[in-house]
C-alpha positions as CSV (number, residue, x, y, z in Angstrom):
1,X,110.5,89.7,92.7
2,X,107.7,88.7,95.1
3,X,104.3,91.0,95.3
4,X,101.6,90.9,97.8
5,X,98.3,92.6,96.5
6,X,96.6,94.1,99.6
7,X,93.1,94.7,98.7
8,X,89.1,93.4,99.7
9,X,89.9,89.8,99.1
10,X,88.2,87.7,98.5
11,X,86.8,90.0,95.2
12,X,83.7,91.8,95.7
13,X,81.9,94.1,93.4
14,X,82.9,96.7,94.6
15,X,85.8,99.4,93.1
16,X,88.2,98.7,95.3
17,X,88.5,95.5,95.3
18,X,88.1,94.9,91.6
19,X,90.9,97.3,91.1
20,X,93.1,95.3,93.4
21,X,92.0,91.9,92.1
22,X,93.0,93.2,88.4
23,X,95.8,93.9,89.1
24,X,96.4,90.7,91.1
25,X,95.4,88.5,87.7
26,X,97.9,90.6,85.9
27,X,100.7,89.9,87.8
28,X,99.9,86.2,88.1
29,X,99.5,85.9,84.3
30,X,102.6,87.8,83.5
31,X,104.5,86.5,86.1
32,X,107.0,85.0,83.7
33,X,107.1,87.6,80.8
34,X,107.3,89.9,84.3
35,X,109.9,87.3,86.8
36,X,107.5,88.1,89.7
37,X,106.1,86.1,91.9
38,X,102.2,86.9,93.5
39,X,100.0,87.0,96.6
40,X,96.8,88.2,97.2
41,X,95.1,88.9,100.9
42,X,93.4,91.0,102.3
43,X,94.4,94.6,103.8
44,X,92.5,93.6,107.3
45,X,94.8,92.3,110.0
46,X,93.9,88.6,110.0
47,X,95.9,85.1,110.2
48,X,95.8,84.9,106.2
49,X,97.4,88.4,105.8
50,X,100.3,87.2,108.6
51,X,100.9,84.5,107.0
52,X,100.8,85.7,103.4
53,X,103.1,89.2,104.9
54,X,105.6,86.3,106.8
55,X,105.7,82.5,104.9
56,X,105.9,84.2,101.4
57,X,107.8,87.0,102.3
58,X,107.1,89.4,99.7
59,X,109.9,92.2,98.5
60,X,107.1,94.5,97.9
61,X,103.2,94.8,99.2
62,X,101.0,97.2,96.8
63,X,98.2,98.1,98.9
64,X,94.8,100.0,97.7
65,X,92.6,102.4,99.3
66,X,92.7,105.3,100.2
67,X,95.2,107.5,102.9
68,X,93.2,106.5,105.7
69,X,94.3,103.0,105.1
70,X,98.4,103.4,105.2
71,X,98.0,101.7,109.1
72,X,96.5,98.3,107.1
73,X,98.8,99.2,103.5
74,X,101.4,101.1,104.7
75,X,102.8,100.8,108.1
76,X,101.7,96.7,108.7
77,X,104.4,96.2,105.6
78,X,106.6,98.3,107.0
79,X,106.6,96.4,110.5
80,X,107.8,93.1,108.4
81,X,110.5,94.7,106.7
82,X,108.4,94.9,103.2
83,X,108.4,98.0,100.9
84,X,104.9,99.6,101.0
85,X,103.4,100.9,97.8
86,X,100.1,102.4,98.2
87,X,97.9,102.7,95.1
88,X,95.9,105.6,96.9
89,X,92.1,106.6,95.4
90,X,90.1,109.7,96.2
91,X,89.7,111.4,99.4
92,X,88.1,114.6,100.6
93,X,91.2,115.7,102.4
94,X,94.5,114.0,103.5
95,X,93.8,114.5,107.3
96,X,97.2,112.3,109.0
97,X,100.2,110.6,108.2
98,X,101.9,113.3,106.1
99,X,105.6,112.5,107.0
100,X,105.1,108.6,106.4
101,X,103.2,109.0,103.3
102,X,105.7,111.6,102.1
103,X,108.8,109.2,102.8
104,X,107.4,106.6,101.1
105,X,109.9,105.8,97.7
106,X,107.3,105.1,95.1
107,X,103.3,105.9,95.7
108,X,100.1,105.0,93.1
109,X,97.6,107.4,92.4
110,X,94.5,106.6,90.4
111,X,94.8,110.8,88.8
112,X,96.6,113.6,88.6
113,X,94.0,115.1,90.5
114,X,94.6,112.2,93.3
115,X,98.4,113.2,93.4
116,X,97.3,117.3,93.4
117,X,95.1,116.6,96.0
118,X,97.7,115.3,98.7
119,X,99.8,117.7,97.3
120,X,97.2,120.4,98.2
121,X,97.2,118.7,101.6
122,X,101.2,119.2,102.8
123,X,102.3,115.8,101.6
124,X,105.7,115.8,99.2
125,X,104.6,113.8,96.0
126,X,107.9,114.2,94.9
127,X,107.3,110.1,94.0
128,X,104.1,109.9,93.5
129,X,102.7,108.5,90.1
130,X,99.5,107.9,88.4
131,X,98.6,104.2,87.7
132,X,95.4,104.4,86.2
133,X,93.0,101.2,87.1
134,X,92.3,98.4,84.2
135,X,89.2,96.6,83.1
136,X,89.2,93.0,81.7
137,X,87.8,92.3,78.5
138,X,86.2,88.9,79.6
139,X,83.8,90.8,81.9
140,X,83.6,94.3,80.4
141,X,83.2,94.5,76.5
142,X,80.9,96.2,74.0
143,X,77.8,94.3,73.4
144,X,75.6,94.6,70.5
145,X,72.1,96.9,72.0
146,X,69.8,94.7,69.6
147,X,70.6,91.2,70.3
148,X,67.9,89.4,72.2
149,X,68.8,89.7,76.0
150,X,69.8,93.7,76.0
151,X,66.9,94.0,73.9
152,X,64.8,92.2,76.8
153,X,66.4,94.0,79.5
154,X,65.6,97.6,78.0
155,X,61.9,96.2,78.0
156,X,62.2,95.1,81.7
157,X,63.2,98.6,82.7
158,X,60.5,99.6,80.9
159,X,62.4,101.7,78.0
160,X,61.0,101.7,74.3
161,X,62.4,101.2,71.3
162,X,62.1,104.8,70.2
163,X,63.5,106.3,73.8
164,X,67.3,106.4,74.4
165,X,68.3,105.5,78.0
166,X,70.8,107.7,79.9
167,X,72.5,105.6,83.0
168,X,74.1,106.8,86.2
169,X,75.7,104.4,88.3
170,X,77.5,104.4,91.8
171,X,77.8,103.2,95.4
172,X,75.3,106.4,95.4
173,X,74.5,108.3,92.8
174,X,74.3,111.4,94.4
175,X,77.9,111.9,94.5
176,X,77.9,110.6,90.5
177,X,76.4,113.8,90.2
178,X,72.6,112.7,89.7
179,X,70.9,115.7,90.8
180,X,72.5,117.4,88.5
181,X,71.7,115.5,85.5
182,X,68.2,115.5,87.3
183,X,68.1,119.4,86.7
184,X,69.8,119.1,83.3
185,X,66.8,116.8,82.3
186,X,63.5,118.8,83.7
187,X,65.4,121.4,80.9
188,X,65.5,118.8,78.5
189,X,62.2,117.4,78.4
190,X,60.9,120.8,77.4
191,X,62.1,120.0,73.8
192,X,62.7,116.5,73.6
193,X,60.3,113.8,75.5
194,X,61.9,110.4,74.4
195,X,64.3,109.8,77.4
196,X,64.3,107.5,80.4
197,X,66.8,108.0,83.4
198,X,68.1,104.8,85.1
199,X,70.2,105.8,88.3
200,X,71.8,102.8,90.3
201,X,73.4,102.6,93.3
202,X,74.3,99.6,96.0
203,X,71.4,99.8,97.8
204,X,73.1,100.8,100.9
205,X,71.9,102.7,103.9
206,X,74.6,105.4,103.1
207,X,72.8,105.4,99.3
208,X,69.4,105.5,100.7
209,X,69.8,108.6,102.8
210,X,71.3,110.4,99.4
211,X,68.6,109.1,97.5
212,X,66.0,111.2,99.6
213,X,67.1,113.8,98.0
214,X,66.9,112.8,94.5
215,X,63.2,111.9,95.4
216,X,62.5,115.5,96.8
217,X,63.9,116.9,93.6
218,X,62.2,114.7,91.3
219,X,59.0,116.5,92.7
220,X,60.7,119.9,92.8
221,X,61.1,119.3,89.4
222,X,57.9,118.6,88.3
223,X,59.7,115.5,86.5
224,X,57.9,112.5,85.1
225,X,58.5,109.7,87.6
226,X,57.6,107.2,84.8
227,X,60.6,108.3,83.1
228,X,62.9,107.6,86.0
229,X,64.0,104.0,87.4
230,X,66.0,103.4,89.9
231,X,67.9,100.3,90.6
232,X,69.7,99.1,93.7
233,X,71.5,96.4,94.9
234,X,74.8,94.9,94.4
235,X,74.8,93.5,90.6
236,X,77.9,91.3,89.2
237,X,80.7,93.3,87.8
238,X,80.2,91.4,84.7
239,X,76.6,92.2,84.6
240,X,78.1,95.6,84.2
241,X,78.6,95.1,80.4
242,X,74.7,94.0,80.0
243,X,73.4,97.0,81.5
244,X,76.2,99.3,80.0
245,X,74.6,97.9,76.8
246,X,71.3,98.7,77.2
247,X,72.2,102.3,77.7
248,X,72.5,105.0,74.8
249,X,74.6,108.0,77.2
250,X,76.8,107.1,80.6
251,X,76.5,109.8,82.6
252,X,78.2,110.9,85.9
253,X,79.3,114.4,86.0
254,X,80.7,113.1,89.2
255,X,80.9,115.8,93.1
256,X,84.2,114.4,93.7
257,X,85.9,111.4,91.5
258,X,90.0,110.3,91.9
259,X,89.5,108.0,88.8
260,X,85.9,106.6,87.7
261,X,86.2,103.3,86.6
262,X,82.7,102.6,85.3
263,X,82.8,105.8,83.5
264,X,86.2,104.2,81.9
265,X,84.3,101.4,81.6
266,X,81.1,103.1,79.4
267,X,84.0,103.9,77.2
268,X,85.1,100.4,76.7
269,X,81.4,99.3,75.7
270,X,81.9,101.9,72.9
271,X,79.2,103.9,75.2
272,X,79.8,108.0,74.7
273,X,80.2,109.4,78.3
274,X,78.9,113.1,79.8
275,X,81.2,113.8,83.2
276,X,82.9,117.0,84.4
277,X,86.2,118.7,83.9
278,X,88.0,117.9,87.1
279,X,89.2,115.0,88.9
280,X,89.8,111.7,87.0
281,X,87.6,111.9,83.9
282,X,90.0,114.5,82.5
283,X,92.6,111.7,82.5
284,X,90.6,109.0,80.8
285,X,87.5,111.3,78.3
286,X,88.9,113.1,75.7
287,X,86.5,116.1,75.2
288,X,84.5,116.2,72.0
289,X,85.7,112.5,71.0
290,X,84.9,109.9,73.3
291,X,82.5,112.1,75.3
292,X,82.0,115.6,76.9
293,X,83.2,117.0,80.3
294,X,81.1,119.6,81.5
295,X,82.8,122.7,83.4
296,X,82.4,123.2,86.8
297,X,79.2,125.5,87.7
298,X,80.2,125.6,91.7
299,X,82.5,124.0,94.3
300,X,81.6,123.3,98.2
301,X,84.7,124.5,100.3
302,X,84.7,124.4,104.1
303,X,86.7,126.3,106.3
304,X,86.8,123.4,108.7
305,X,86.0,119.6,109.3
306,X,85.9,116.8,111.9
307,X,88.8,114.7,112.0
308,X,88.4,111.5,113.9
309,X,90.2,108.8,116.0
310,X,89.6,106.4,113.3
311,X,91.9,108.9,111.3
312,X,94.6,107.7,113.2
313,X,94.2,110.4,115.6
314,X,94.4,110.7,119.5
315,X,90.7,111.9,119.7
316,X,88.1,113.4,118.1
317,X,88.4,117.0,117.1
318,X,87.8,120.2,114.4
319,X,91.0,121.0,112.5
320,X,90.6,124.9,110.9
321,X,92.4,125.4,107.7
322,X,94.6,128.3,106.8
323,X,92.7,128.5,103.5
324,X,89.3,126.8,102.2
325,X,89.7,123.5,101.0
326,X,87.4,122.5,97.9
327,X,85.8,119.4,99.1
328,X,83.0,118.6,95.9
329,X,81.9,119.8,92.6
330,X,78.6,121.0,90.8
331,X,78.9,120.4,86.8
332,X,77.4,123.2,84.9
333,X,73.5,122.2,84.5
334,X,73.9,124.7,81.3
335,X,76.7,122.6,80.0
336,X,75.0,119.0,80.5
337,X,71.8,120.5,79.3
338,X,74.1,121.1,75.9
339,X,75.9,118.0,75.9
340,X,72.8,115.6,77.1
341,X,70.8,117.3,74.4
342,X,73.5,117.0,71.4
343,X,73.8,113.4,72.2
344,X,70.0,112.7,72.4
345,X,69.1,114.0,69.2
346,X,72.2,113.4,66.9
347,X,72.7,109.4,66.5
348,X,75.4,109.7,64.4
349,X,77.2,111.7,66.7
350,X,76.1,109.3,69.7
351,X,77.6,106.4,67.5
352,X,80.8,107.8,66.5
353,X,81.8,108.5,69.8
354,X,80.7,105.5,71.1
355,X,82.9,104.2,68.9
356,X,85.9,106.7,69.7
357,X,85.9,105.6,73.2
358,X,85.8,101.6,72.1
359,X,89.0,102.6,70.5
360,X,90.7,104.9,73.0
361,X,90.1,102.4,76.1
362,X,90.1,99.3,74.4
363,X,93.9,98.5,75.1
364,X,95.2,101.9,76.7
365,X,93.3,100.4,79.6
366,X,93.3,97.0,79.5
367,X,94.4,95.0,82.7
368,X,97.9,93.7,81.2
369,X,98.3,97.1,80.1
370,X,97.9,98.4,83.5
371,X,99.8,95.7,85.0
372,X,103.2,96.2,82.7
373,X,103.5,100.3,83.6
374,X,102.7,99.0,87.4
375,X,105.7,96.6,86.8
376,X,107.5,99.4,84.8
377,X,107.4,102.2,87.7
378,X,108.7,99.8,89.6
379,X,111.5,99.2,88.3
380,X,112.6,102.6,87.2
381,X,111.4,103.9,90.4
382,X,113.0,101.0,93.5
383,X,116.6,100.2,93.3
C-alpha cells in the first residue's frame, strides 16, 4: 500500500506538522513490518505535492489539519482518484463541507471530543475514529532536574533551588488557559510564596495581542512580576524535553483543546500535569494518577459567528444557530487553586505522579504505537 502524508513539510515546530511528520517516520520505519510504501509533502498546492499526488501515485493520502483544510486534504486527493483520510484537530465549529466530510469512509480525530464536536455540528461520524498523536523518545524523554544543564537553565530563568516552577506552554497561552492559573496563583501565594510561573508562547503577533491581557491581570492581581517569566519565540521541539525538565507542574487547563500534545508530552517527562475535564486531556490524564483535570467553572457560547470566504464559502456572512454553540472553556480557579496547591506542597505526591504519567505515556503513546493503530484502522476500516 502506498501513503502520502499531507502535512507542514518540511517539519516545523509547530503541532501540526510534528504530528504529521511522526507519523511520516512511522510509516517509513515500519514500512516492511507494515508492506507500505511512504511520501511526505506538503498540504499546499505546489509542484512537489503534484508530483508526489501523480508520479507516486499513492492508494491513500492522510492529510492533517483541521476541517477548514479538506479543499488542500480532502478534495485535491479526491481530484486524483486517491482515498482521503483526514486526521482532523480542533476547531471552534465545523462551518462547511458537511456532506463531503460525512461521505468520507474512514476520518482521524485527535479526541472523542474532536469527533463530538463535528458531530455537534451536522456531520455523520458514523466512521470517524480517534487516532491519538505520538511523541518520539529521541526528542521527548524524561530528563534528570539535577544534572548540570537543567540545573543551569532553572538558574537562567531565574528560579531557586527551594521554588518549584509551574510551566504553561502554547502558540498562546491564553488559550492554554493562563489567566486562569494566573487567578489560581494570586490565591495561592497567600499561603505558599515559593513558586515561579513560566508561560511560553511563539512569540507571534496573534500571541502578543493575547498576552496584553495576561499583563493587565498580572496588575489586577496585585501579583509579583518577579515571580512570572515569560518566554517567546519558536524553541526546537527537542528543546521541549530541557525545559519540560526544569519544571516541577505542566499546566494548561486549556479554553478549547482537541488533543494537547505537550501536555501528553509533560507526561512522558514523568512531569504531573493540571488541565481541565473536557476536550482531549480527558483522553490522555487519568485524574488523581498522572495528574488532575479541573472541572469546568464556565463556558463562552455564542448565538452566532462570522463565517468567511476562506471557509470555503461564496462570501462573507453571519450564520445564526438554532441553539448556542459552546465555543471555549474556563477551568474552575477553585479547583486549580486545590490541585496547584496539593502539588506544590506534597513532593511525594508531585513525584509519584510524575512517575505515573512516565509509565502511562511511555509506550501507549509512542510514535510506532501510533503508527500500527493508524495502520490497523485502516485495514479494518478500507476494503
Amino acid at each position: 500500500m502506498k501513503i502520502a502524508v499531507l502535512h507542514a513539510y518540511p517539519p516545523e515546530p509547530d503541532g501540526l506538522s510534528i504530528q504529521g511528520n511522526l507519523l511520516y517516520h512511522g510509516l517509513r520505519e515500519l514500512g516492511a513490518e507494515l508492506d507500505v510504501e511512504v511520501m511526505p509533502s506538503h498540504y499546499h498546492p505546489s509542484f512537489e505535492k503534484q508530483w508526489v499526488l501523480e508520479a507516486f501515485a499513492p492508494d491513500i493520502a492522510i492529510g492533517i489539519g483541521s476541517w477548514s483544510y479538506a479543499p488542500n486534504i480532502v478534495f485535491s486527493p479526491q481530484r486524483k482518484g486517491i482515498l482521503p483520510i483526514p486526521w482532523f484537530v480542533a476547531n471552534g465549529w465545523v462551518a462547511n463541507y458537511h456532506k463531503e466530510l460525512s461521505e468520507l469512509p474512514l476520518v482521524f480525530t485527535t479526541s472523542e471530543w474532536v469527533k463530538d464536536t463535528f458531530k455537534r455540528d451536522g456531520v455523520d461520524v458514523t466512521n470517524y475514529h480517534t487516532l491519538k498523536i505520538g511523541y518520539h523518545p529521541d526528542e521527548i524523554h524524561p530528563i534528570d532536574q539535577q544534572s548540570p544543564e537543567i540545573q543551569k537553565l532553572r538558574a537562567m530563568l531565574g528560579v531557586h533551588p527551594h521554588e518549584k516552577m509551574i510551566l504553561t506552554a502554547g502558540g498562546d497561552v491564553t488559550s492554554k488557559g493562563a489567566q486562569e492559573m494566573l487567578r489560581a496563583l494570586a490565591e495561592i501565594d497567600k499561603e505558599f510564596k515559593d513558586w515561579k510561573y513560566v508561560m511560553k508562547d511563539s512569540g507571534s503577533e496573534c500571541a502578543g495581542e493575547h498576552n496584553e491581557h495576561e499583563e493587565r491581570l498580572i496588575d489586577e492581581l496585585n501579583l509579583d512580576r518577579g515571580k512570572i517569566i515569560r518566554l517567546q519565540g519558536m524553541y526546537s521541539h527537542g528543546f521541549m524535553s530541557q525545559l519540560l525538565a526544569a519544571c516541577d507542574i505542566y499546566a494548561a487547563p486549556s479554553r478549547l483543546e482537541g488533543f494537547g500534545m505537550i501536555q501528553m508530552e509533560a507526561e512522558v517527562c514523568g512531569k504531573p500535569v493540571i488541565s481541565i475535564n473536557v476536550g482531549g486531556p480527558v483522553d490522555t490524564i487519568v485524574h488523581g494518577q498522572t495528574g488532575f483535570l479541573a472541572e469546568v467553572g464556565e463556558t463562552v457560547e455564542l448565538k452566532e459567528e462570522w463565517a468567511y470566504d476562506h471557509m470555503g464559502f461564496d462570501a462573507d456572512h453571519k450564520i445564526v444557530f438554532d441553539k448556542p454553540k459552546v465555543f471555549a472553556y474556563r477551568a474552575s480557579i477553585s479547583d486549580l487553586v486545590n490541585y496547584t496547591g496539593q502539588l506544590l506542597t506534597d513532593d511525594n505526591l508531585r513525584l509519584e505522579m510524575g512517575r505515573n504519567a512516565r509509565e502511562h505515556t511511555k509506550d501507549k503513546y509512542h510514535y510506532h504505537a501510533v503508527t500500527r493503530e493508524c495502520m490497523k484502522l485502516i485495514r479494518q476500516h478500507i476494503h
